[in-house]
MIDORO-739796 format. One record per residue: residue in three letters; x, y, z of N, C-alpha, C in turn. Coordinates in pm, whole numbers, plus 50000, padded with zeros to 5 digits. Example, Ala and Ser with C-alpha at 12.3 -4.5 7.8 and 13.67 -1.06 7.14 Angstrom:
2
ala513194943150780512304955050780513204967050780ser512854977550708513674989450714512905000350787
***
This chain:
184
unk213052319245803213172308045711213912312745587unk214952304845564216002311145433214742303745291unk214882315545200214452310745095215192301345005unk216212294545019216482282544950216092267745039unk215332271645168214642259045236213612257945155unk212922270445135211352269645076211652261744924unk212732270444852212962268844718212752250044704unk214042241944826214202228344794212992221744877unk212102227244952210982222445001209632217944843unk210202229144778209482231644673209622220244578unk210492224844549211312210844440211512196344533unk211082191744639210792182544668209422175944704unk208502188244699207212186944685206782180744493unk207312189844478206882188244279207642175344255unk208812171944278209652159044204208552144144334unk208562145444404207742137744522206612130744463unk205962146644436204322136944393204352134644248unk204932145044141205012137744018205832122144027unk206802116744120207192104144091206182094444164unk205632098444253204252090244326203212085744178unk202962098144147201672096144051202122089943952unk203812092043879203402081843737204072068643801unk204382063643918204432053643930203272039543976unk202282048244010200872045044071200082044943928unk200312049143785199612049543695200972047443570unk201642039743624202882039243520202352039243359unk201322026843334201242021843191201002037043144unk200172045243214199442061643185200702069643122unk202182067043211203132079443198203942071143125unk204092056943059204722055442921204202056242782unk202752059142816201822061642673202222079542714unk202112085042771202592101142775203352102142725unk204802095942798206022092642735206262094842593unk205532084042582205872077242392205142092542315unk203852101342375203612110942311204882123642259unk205422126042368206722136042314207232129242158unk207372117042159208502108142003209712111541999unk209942113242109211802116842143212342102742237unk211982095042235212522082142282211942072642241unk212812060642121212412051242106211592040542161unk210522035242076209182031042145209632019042241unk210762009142186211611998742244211711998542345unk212232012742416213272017142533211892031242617unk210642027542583209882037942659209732034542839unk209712023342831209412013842988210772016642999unk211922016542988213002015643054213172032043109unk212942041143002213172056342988212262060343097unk210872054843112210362057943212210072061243375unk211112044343338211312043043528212302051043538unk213242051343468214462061743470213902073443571unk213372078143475212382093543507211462090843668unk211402081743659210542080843805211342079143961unk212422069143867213202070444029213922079443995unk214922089443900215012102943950214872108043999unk212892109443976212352122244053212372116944171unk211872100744230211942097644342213392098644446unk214422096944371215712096644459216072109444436unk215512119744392216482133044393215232140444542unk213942136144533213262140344629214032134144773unk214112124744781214512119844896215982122844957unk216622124544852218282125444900218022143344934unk217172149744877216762163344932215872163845075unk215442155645094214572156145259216172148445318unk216772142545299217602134545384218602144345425unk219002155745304219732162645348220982161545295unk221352149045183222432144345219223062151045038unk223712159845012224602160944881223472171044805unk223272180244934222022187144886222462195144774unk223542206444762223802211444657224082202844480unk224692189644540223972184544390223052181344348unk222142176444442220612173544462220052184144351unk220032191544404219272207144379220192208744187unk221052205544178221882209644040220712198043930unk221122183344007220932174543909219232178443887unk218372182244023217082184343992216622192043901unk217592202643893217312214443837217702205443622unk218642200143636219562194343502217682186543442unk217032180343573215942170643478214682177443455unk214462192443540213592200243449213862208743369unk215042212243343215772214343214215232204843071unk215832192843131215242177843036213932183042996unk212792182043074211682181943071211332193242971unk211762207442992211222217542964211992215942811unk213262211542780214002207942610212322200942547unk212122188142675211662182042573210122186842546unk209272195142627208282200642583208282208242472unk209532217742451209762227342374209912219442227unk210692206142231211322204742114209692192842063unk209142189542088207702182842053206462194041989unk206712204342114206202217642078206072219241954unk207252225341899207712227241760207312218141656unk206872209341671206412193941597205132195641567unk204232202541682202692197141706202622209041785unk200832207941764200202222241888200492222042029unk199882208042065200172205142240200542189142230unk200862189242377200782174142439199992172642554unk199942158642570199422157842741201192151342765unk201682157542931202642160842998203152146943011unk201872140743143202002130143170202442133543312unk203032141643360203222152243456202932141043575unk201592138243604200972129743708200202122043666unk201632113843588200812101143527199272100543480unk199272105343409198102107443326196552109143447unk196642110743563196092112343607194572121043578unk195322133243593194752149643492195392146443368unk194782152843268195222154743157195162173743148unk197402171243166197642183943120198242190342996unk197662196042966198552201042802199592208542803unk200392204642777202312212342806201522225742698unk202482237142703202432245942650203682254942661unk203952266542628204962278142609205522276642788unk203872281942841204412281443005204962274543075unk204492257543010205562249143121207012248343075unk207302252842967209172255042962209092266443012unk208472277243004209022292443109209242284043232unk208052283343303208062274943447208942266843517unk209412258243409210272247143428211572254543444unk211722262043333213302269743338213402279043429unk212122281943525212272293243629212712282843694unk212252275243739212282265543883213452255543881unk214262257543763215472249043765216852260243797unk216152273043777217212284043770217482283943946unk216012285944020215602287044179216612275144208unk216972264844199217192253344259218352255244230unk219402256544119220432262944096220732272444196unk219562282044198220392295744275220362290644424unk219402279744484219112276744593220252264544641unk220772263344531222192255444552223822259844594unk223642275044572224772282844591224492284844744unk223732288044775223422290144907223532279945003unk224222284545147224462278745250223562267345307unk224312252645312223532243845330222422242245449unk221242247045459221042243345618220012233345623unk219592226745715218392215345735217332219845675unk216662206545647215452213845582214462211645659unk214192218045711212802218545839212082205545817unk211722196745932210892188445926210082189546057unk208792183246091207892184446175208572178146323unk209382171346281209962160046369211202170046428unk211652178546417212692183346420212232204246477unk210952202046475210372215846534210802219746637unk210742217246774211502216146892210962232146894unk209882240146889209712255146910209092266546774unk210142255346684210052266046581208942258046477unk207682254546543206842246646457206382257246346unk206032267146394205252277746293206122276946128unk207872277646175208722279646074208642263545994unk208662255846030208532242045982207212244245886unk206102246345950205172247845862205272259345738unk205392269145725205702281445680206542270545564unk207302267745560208582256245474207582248745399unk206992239545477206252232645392204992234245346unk204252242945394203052245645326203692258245167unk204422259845240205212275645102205562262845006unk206282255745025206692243944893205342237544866unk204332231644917202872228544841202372238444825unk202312256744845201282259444780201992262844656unk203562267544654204292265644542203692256144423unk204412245144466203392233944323202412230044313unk201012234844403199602234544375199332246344307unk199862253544316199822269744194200302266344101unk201362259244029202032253343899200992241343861unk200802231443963199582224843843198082230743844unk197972239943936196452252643940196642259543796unk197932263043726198002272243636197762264043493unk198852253843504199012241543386197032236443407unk196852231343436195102228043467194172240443393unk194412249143437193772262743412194132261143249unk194782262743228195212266243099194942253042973unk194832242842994194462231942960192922231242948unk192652233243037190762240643029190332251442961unk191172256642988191092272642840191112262842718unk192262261542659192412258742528191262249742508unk191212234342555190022230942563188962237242482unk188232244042583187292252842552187402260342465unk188722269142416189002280342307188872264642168unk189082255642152189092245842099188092242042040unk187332240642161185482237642115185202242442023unk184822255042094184362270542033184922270041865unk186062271141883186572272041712186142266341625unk186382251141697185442236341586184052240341508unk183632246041637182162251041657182042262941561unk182912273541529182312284541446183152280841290unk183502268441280184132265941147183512259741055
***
């Protein structure tokens, strides 16, 4: 299995379910939204869906197969976006909630999700230079089921470890939070 299958298995796992979840909890991911204050309150519902069918049409035109190396560029260009705009709110204020999955969880952006973000836009980049090949699907196993799986379980445990870490860390502070209130 070439590691730029896993890489865009990956990045179609993460862009997939983050556009599932804030579209299933939209009102959740334009009050998130409006938390960054980098897009006028006017234009938050418009900015939003933006962001949702993105993530939704850059996931899909990546399972389809079809313009994969830009796929993988432009994906990489909107967690770029993402990780500017954590960073530049950052600088404003202590934390945010992400909005990540539509407010589902409440995650608190931090330092790590621009490292994170800028790793995984670099992967998709680098996974873009590389030779186009299919991206394994179940339907398409014909022998090589083990490798199909291997693909897609490597891209979910990929982004169940990125929101395992973001979660984790959101529960820390949390708690480091309490505590402080508590000895002040």
């Amino acid at each position: 299995m070439e590691w730029a299958a896993l890489v865009r298995a990956g990045v179609v796992v993460l862009l997939g379910t983050a556009a599932l979840a804030k579209a299933r909890h939209f009102h959740r991911f334009v009050d998130a939204l409006g938390g960054y204050a980098i897009v006028p309150a006017r234009v938050l519902p418009v900015a939003a869906a933006a962001v949702v069918a993105a993530e939704a049409a850059l996931s899909a035109v990546l399972i389809a197969g079809v313009a994969v190396r830009g796929a993988l560029v432009a994906s990489a260009g909107l967690l770029l976006a993402f990780a500017a705009a954590v960073a530049v709110t950052l600088r404003r204020r202590q934390s945010l909630e992400c909005g990540c999955l539509g407010g589902v969880l409440e995650l608190r952006m931090d330092g790590f999700a621009v490292i994170a973000n800028v790793g995984i836009a670099i992967a998709a980049v680098a996974a873009s230079t590389a030779p186009v090949a299919a991206l394994p699907l179940p339907a398409d196993a014909d022998g090589e089921t083990g490798l199909v799986l291997v693909a897609w379980m490597g891209g979910v445990a990929l982004v169940i470890s990125y929101w395992l870490v973001v979660y984790a860390r959101t529960v820390w502070r949390t708690i480091d939070d309490a505590l402080t209130e508590e000895g002040t």
